[in-house]
mmCIF file of the N, C-alpha and C atoms, coordinates in Angstrom:
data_MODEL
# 
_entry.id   MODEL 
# 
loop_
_atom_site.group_PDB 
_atom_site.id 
_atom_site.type_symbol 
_atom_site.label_atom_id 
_atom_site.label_alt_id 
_atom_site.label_comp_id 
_atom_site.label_asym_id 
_atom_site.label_entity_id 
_atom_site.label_seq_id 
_atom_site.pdbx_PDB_ins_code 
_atom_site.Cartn_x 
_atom_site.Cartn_y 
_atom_site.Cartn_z 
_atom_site.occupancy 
_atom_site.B_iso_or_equiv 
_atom_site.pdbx_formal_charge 
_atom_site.auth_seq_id 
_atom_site.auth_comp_id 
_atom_site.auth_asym_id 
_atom_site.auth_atom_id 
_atom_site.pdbx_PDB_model_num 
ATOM 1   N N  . UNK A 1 1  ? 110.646 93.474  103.495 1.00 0.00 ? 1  UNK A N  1 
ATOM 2   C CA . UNK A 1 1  ? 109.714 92.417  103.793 1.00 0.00 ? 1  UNK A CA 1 
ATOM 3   C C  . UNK A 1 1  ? 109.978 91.177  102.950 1.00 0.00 ? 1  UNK A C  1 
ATOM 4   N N  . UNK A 1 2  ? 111.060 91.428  102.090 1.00 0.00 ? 2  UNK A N  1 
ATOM 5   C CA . UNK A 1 2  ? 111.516 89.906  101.473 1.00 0.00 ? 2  UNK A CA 1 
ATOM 6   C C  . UNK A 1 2  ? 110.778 89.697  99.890  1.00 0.00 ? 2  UNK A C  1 
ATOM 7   N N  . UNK A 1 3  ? 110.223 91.044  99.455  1.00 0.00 ? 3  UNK A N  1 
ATOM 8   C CA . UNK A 1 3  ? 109.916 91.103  98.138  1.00 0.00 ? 3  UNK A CA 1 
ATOM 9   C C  . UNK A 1 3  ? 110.995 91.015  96.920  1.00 0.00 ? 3  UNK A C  1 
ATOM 10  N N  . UNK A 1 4  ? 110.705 90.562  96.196  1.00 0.00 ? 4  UNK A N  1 
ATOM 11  C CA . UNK A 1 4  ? 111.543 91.005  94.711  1.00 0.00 ? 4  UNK A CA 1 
ATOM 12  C C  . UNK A 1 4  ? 111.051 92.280  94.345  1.00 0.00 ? 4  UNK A C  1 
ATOM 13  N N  . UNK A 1 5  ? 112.688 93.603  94.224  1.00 0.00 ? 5  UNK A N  1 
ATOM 14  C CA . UNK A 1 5  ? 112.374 94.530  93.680  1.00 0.00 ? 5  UNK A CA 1 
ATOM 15  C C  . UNK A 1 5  ? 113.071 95.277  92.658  1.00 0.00 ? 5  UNK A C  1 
ATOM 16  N N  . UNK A 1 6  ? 112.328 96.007  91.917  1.00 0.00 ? 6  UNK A N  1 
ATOM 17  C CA . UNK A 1 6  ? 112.092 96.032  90.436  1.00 0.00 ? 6  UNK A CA 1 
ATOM 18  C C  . UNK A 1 6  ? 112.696 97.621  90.185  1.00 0.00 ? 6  UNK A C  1 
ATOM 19  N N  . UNK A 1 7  ? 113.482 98.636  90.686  1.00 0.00 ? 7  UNK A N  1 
ATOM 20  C CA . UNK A 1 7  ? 114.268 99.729  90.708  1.00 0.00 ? 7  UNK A CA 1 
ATOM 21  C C  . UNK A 1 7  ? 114.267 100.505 89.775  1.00 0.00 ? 7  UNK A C  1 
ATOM 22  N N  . UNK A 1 8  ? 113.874 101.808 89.933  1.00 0.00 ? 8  UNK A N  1 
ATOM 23  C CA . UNK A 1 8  ? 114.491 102.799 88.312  1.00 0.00 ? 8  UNK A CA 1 
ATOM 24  C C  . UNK A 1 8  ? 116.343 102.835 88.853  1.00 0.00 ? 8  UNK A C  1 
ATOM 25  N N  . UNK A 1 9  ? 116.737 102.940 87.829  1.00 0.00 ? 9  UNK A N  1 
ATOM 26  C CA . UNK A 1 9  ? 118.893 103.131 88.400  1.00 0.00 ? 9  UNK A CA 1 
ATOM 27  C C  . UNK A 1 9  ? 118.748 104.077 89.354  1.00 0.00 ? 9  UNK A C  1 
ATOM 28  N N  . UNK A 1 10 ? 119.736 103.395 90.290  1.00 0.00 ? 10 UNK A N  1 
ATOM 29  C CA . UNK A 1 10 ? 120.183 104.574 91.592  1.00 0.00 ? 10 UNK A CA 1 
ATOM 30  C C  . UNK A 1 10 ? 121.523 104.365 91.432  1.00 0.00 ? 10 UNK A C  1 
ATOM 31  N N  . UNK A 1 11 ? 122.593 105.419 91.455  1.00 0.00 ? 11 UNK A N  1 
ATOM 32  C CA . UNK A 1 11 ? 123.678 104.772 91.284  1.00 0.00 ? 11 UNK A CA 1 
ATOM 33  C C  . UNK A 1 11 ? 124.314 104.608 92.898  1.00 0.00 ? 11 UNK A C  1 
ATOM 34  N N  . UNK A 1 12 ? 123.570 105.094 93.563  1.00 0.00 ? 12 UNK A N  1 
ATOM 35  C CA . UNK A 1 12 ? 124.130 105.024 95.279  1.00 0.00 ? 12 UNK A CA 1 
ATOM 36  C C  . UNK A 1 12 ? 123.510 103.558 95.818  1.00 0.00 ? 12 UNK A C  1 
ATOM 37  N N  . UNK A 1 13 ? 122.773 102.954 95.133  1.00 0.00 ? 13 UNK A N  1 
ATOM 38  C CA . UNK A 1 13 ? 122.150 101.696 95.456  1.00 0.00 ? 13 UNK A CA 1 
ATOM 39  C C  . UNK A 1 13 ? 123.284 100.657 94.796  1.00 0.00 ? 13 UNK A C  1 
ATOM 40  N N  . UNK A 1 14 ? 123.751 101.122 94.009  1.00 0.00 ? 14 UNK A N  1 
ATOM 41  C CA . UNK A 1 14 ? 125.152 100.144 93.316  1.00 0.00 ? 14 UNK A CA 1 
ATOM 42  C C  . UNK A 1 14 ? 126.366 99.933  94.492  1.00 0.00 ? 14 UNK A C  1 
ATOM 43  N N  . UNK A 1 15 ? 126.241 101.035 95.342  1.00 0.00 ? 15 UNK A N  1 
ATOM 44  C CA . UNK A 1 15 ? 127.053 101.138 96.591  1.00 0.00 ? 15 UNK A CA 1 
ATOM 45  C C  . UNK A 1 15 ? 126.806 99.892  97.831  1.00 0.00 ? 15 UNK A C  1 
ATOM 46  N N  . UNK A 1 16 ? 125.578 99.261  98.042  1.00 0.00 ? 16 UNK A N  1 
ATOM 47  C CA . UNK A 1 16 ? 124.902 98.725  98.935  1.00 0.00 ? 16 UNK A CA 1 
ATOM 48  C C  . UNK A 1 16 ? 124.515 97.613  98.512  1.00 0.00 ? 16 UNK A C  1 
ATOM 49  N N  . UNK A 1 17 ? 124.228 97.173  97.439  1.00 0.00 ? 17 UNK A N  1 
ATOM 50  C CA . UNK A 1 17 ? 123.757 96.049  96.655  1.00 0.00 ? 17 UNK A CA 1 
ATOM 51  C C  . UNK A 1 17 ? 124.253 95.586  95.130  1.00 0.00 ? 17 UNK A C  1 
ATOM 52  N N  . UNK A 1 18 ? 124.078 94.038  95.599  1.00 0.00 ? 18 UNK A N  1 
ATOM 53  C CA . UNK A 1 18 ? 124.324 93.445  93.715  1.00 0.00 ? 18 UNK A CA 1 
ATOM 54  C C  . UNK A 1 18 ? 123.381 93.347  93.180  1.00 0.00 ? 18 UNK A C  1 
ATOM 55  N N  . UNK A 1 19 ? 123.870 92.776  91.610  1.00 0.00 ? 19 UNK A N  1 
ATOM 56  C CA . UNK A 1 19 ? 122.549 92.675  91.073  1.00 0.00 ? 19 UNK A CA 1 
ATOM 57  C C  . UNK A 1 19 ? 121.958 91.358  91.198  1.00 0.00 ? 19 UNK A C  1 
ATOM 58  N N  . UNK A 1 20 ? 122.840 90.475  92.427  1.00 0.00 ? 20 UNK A N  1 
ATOM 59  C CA . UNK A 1 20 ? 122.184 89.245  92.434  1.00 0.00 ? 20 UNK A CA 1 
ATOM 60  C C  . UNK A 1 20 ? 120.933 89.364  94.175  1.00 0.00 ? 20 UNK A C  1 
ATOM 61  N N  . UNK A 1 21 ? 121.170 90.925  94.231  1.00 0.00 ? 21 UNK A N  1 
ATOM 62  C CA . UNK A 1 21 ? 119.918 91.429  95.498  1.00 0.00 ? 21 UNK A CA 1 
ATOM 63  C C  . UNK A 1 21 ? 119.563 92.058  95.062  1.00 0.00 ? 21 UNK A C  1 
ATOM 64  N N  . UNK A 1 22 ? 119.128 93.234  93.547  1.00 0.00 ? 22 UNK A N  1 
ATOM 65  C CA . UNK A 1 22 ? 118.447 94.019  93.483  1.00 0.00 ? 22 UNK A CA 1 
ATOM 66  C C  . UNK A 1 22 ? 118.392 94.574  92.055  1.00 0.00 ? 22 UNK A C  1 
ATOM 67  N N  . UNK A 1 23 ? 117.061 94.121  91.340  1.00 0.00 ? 23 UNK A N  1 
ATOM 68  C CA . UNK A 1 23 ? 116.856 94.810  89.721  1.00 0.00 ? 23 UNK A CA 1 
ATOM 69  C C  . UNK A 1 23 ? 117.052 96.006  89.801  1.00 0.00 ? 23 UNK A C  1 
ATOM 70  N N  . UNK A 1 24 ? 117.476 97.112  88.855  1.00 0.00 ? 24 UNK A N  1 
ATOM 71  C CA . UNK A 1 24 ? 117.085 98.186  88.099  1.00 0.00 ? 24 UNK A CA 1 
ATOM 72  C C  . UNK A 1 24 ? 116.736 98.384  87.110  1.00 0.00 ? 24 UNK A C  1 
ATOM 73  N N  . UNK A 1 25 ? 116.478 98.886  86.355  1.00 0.00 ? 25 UNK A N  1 
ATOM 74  C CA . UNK A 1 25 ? 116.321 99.238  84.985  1.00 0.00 ? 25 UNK A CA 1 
ATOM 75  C C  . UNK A 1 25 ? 116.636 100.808 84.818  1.00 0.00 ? 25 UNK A C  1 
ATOM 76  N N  . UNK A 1 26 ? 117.022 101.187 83.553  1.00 0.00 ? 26 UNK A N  1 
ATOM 77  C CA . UNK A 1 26 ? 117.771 102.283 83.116  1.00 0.00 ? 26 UNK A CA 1 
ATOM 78  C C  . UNK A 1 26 ? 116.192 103.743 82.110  1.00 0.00 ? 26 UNK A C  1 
ATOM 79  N N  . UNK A 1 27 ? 115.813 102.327 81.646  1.00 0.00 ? 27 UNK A N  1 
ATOM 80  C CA . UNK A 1 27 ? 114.381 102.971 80.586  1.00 0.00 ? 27 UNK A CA 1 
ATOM 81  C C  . UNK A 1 27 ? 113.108 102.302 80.297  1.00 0.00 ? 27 UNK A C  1 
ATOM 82  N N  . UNK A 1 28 ? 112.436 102.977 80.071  1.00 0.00 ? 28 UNK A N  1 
ATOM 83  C CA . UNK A 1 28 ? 110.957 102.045 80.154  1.00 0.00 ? 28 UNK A CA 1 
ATOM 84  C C  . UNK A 1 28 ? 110.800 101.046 79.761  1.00 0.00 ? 28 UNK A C  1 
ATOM 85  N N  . UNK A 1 29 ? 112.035 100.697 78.130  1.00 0.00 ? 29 UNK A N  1 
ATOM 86  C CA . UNK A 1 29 ? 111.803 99.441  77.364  1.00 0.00 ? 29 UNK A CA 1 
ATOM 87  C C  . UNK A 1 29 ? 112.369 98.338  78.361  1.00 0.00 ? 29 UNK A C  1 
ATOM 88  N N  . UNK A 1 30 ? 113.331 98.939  78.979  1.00 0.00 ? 30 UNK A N  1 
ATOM 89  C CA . UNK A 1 30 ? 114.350 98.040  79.880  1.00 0.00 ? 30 UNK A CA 1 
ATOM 90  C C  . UNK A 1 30 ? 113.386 97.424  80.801  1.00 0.00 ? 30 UNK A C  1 
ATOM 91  N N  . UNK A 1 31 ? 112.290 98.395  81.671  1.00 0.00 ? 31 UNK A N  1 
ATOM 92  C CA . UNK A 1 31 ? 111.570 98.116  82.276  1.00 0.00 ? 31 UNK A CA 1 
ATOM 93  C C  . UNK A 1 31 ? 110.885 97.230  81.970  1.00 0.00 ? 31 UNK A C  1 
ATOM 94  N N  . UNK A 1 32 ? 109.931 96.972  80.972  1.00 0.00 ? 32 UNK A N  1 
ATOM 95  C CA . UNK A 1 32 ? 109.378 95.613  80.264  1.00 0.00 ? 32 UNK A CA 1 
ATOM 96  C C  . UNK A 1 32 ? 109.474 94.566  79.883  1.00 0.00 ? 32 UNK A C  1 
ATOM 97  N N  . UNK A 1 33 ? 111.453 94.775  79.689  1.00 0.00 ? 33 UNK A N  1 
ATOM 98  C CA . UNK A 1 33 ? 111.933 93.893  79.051  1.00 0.00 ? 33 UNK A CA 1 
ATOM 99  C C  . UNK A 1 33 ? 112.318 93.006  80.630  1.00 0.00 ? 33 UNK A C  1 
ATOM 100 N N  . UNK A 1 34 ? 112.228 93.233  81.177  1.00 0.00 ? 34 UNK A N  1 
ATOM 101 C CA . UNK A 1 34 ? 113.010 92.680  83.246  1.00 0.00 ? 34 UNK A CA 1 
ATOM 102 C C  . UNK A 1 34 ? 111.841 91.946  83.777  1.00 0.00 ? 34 UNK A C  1 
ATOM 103 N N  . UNK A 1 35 ? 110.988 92.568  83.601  1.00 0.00 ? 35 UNK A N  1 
ATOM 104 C CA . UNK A 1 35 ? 108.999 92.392  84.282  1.00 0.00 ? 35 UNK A CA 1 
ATOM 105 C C  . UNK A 1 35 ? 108.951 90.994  83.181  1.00 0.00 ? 35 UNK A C  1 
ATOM 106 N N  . UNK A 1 36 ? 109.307 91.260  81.677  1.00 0.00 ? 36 UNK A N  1 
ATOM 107 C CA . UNK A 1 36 ? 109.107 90.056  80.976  1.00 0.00 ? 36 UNK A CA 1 
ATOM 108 C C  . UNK A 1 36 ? 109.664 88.893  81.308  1.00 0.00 ? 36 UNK A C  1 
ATOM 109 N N  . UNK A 1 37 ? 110.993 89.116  81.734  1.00 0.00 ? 37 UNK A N  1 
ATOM 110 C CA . UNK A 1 37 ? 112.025 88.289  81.810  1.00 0.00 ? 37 UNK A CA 1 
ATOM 111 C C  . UNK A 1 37 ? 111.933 87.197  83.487  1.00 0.00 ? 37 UNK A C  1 
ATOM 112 N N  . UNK A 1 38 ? 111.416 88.271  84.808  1.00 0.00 ? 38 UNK A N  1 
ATOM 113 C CA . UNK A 1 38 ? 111.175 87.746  86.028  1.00 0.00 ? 38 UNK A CA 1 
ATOM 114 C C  . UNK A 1 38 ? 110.116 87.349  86.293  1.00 0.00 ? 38 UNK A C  1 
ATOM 115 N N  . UNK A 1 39 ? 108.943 87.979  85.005  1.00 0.00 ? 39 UNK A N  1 
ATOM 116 C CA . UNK A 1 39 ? 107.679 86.833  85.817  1.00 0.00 ? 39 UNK A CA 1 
ATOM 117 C C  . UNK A 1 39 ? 107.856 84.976  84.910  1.00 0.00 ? 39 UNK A C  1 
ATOM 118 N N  . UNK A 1 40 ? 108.645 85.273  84.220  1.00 0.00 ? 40 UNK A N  1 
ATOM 119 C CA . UNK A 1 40 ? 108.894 83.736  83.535  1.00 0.00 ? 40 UNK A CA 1 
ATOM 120 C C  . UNK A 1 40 ? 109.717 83.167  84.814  1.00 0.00 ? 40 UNK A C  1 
ATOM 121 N N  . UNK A 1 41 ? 110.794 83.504  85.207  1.00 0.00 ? 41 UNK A N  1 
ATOM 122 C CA . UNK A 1 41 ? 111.838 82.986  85.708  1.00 0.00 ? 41 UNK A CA 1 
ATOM 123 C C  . UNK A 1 41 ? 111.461 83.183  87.513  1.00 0.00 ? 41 UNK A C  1 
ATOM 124 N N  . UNK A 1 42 ? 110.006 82.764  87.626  1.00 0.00 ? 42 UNK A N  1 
ATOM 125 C CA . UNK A 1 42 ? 109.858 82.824  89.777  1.00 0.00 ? 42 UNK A CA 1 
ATOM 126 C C  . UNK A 1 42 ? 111.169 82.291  90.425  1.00 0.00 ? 42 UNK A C  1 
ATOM 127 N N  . UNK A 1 43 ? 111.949 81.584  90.176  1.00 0.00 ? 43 UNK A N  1 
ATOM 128 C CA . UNK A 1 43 ? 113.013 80.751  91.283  1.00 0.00 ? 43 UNK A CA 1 
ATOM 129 C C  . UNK A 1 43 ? 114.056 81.864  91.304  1.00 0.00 ? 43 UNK A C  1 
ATOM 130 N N  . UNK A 1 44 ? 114.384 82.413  90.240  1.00 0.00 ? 44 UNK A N  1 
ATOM 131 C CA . UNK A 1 44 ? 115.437 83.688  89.841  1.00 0.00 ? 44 UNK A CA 1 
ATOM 132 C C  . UNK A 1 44 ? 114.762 84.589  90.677  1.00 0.00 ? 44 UNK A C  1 
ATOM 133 N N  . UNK A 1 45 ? 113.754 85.024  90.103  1.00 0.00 ? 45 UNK A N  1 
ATOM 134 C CA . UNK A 1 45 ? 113.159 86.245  91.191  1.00 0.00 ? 45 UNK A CA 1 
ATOM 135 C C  . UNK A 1 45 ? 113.345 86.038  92.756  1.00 0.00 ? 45 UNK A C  1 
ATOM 136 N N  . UNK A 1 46 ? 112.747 84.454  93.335  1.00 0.00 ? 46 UNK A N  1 
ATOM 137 C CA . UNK A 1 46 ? 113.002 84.298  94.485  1.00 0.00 ? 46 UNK A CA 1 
ATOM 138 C C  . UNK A 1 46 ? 114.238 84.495  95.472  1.00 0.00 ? 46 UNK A C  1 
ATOM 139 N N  . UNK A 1 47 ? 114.887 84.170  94.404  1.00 0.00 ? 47 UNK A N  1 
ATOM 140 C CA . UNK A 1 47 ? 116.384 83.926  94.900  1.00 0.00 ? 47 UNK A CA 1 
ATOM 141 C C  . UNK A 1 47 ? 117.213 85.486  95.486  1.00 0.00 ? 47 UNK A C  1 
ATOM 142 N N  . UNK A 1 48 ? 117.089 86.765  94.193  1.00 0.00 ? 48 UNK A N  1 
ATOM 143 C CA . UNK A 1 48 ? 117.220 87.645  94.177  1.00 0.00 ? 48 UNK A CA 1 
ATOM 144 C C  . UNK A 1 48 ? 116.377 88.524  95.185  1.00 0.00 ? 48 UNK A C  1 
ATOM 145 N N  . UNK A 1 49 ? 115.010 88.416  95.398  1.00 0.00 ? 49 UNK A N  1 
ATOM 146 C CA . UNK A 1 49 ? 114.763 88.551  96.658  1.00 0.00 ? 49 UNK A CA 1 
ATOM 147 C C  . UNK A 1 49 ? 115.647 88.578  97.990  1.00 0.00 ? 49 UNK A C  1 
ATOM 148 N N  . UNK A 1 50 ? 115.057 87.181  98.457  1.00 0.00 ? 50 UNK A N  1 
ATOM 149 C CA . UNK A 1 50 ? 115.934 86.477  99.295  1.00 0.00 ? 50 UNK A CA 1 
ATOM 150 C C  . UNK A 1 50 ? 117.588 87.137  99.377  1.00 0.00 ? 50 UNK A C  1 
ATOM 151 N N  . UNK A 1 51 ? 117.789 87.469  98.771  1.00 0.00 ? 51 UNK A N  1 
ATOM 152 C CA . UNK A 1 51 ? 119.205 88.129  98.922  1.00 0.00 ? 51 UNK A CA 1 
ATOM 153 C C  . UNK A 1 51 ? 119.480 89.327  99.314  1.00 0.00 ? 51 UNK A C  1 
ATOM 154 N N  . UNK A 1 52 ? 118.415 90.202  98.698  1.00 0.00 ? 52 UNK A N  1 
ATOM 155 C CA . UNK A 1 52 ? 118.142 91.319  99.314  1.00 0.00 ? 52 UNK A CA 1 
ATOM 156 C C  . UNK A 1 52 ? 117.743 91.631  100.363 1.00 0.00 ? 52 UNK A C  1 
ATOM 157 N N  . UNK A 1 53 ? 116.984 90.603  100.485 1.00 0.00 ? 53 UNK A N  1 
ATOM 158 C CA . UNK A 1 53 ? 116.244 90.500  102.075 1.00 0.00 ? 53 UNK A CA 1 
ATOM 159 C C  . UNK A 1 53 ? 117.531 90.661  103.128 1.00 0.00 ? 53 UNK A C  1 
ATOM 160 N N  . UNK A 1 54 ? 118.195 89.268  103.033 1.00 0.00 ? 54 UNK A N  1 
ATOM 161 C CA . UNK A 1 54 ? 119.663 89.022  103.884 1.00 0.00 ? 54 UNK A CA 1 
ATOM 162 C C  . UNK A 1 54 ? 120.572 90.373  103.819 1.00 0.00 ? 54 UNK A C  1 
ATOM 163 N N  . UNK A 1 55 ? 120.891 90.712  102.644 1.00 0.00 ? 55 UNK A N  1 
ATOM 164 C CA . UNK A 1 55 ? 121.285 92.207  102.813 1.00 0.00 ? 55 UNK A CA 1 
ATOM 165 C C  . UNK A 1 55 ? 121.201 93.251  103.352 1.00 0.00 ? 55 UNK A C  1 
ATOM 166 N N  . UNK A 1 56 ? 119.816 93.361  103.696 1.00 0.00 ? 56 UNK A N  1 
ATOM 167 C CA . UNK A 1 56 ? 119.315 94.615  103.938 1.00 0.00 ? 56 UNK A CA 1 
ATOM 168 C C  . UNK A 1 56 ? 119.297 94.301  105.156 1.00 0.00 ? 56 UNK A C  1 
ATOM 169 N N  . UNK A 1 57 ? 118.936 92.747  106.243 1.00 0.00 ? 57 UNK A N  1 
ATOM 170 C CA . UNK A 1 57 ? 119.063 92.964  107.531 1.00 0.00 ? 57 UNK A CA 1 
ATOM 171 C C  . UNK A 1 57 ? 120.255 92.738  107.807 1.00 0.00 ? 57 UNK A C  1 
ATOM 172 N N  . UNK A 1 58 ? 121.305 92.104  107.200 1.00 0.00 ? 58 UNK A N  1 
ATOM 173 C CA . UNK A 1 58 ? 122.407 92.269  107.560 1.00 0.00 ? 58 UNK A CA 1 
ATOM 174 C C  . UNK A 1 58 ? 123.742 93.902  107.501 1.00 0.00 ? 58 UNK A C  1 
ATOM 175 N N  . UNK A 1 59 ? 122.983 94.559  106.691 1.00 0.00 ? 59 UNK A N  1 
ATOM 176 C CA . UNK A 1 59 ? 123.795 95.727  106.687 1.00 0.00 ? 59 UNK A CA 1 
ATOM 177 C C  . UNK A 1 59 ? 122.682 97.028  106.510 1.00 0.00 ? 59 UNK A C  1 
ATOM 178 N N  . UNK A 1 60 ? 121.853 97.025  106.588 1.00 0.00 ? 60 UNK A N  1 
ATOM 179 C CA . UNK A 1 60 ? 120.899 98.108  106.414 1.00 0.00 ? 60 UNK A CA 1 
ATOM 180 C C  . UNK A 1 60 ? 119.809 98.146  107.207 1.00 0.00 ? 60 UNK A C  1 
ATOM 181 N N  . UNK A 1 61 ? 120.079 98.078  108.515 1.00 0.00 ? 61 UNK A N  1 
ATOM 182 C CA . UNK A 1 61 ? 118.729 98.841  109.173 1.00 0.00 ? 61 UNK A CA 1 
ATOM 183 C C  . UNK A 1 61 ? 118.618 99.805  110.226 1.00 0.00 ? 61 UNK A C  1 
ATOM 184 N N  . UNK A 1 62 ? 118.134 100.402 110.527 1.00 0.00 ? 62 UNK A N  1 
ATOM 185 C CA . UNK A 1 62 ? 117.971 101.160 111.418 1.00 0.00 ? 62 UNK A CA 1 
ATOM 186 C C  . UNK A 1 62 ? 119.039 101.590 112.504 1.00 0.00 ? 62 UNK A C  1 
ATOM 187 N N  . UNK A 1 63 ? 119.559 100.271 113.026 1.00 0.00 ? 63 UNK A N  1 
ATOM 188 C CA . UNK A 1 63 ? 120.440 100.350 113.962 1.00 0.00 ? 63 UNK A CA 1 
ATOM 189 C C  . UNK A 1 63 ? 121.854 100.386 113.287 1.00 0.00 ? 63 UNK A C  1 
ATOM 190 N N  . UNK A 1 64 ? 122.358 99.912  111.806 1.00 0.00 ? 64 UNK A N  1 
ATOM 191 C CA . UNK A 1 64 ? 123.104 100.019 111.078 1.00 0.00 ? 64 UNK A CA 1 
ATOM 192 C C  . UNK A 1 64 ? 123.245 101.515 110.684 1.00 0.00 ? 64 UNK A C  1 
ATOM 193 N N  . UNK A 1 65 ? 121.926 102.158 110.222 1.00 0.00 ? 65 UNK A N  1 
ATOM 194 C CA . UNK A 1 65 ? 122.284 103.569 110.214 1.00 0.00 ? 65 UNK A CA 1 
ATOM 195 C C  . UNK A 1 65 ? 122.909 104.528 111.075 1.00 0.00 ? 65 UNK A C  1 
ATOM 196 N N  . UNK A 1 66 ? 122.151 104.022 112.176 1.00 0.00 ? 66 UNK A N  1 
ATOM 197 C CA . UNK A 1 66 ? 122.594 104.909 113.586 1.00 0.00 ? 66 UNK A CA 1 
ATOM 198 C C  . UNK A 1 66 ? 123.954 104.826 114.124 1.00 0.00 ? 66 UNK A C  1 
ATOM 199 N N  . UNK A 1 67 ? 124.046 103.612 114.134 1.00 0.00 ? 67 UNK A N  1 
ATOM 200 C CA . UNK A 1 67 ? 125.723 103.538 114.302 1.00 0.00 ? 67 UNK A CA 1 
ATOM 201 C C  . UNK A 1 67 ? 126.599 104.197 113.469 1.00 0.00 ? 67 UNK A C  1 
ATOM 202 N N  . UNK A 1 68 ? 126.440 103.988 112.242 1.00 0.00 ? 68 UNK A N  1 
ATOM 203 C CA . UNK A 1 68 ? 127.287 105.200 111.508 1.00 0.00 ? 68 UNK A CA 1 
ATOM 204 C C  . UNK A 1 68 ? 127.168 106.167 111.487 1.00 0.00 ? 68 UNK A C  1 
ATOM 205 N N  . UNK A 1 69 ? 125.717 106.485 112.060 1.00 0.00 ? 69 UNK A N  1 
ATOM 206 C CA . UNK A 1 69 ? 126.080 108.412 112.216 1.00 0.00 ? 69 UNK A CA 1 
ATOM 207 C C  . UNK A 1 69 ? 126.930 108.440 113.466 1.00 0.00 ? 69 UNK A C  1 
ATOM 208 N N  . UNK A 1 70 ? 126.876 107.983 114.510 1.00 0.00 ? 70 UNK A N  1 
ATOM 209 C CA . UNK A 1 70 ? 127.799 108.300 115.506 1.00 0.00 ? 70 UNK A CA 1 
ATOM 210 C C  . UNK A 1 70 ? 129.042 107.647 115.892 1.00 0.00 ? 70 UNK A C  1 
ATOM 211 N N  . UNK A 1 71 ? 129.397 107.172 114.664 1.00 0.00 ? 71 UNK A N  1 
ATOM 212 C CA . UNK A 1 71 ? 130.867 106.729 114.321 1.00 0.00 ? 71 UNK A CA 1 
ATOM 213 C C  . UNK A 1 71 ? 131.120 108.255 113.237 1.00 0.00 ? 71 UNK A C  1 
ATOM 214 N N  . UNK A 1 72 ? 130.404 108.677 112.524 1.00 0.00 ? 72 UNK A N  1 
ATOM 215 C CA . UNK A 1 72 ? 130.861 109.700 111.848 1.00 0.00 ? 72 UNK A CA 1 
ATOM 216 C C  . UNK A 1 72 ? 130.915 111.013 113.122 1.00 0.00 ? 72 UNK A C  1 
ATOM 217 N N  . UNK A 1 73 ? 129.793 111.015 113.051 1.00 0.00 ? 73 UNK A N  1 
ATOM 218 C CA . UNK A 1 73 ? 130.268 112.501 114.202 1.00 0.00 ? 73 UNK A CA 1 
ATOM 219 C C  . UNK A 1 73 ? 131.343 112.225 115.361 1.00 0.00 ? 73 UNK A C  1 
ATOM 220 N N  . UNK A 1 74 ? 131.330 110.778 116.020 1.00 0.00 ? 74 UNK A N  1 
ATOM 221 C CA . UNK A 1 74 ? 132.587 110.934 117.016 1.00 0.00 ? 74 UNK A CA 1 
ATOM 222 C C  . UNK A 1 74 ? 134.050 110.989 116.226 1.00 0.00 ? 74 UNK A C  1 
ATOM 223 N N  . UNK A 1 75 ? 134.313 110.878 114.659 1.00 0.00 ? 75 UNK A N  1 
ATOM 224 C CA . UNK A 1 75 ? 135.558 111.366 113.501 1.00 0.00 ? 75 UNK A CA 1 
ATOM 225 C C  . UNK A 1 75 ? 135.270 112.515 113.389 1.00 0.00 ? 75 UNK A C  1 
ATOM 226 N N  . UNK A 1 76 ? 133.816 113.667 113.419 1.00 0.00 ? 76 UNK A N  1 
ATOM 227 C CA . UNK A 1 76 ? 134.355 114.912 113.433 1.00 0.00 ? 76 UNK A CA 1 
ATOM 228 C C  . UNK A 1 76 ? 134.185 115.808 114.543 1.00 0.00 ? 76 UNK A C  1 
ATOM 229 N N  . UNK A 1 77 ? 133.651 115.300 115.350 1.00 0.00 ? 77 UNK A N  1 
ATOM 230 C CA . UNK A 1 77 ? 133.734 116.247 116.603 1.00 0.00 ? 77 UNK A CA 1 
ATOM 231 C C  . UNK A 1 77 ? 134.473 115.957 117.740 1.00 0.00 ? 77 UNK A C  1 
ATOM 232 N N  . UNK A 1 78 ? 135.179 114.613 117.997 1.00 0.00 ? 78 UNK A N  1 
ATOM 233 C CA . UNK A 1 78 ? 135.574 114.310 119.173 1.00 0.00 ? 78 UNK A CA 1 
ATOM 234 C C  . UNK A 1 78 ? 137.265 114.739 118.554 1.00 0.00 ? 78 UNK A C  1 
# 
């Protein structure tokens, strides 16, 4: 929906996204220290949003999934 979001580490999300589309943090201090850092900096946050946003409809939705499952199963069954 075009939010800024704020992640515990995924390392399969490192697969799909930068960090100029998507925070993580590693530990709680980390966590505080990011929340401190993005509610100062709204245009940064926005931006990083916004990127994610474009990301996610450009390579992640629904119909993006689906297609790769049946690009994978027509590589193992056909």
């Amino acid at each position: 929906m075009g939010g800024f979001l704020l992640h515990p580490y995924a390392a399969t999300l490192r697969d799909h996204y930068t960090e100029q589309e998507l925070v993580m943090y590693s530990s709680r201090e980390e966590l505080f220290e990011k929340i401190d850092h993005y509610t100062k900096y709204k245009e940064q946050r926005q931006e990083i949003a916004e990127a994610g946003y474009a990301r996610t409809w450009a390579e992640h939705t629904y119909v993006h999934r689906c297609a790769r499952l049946i690009e994978l199963v027509k590589e193992r069954v056909l």
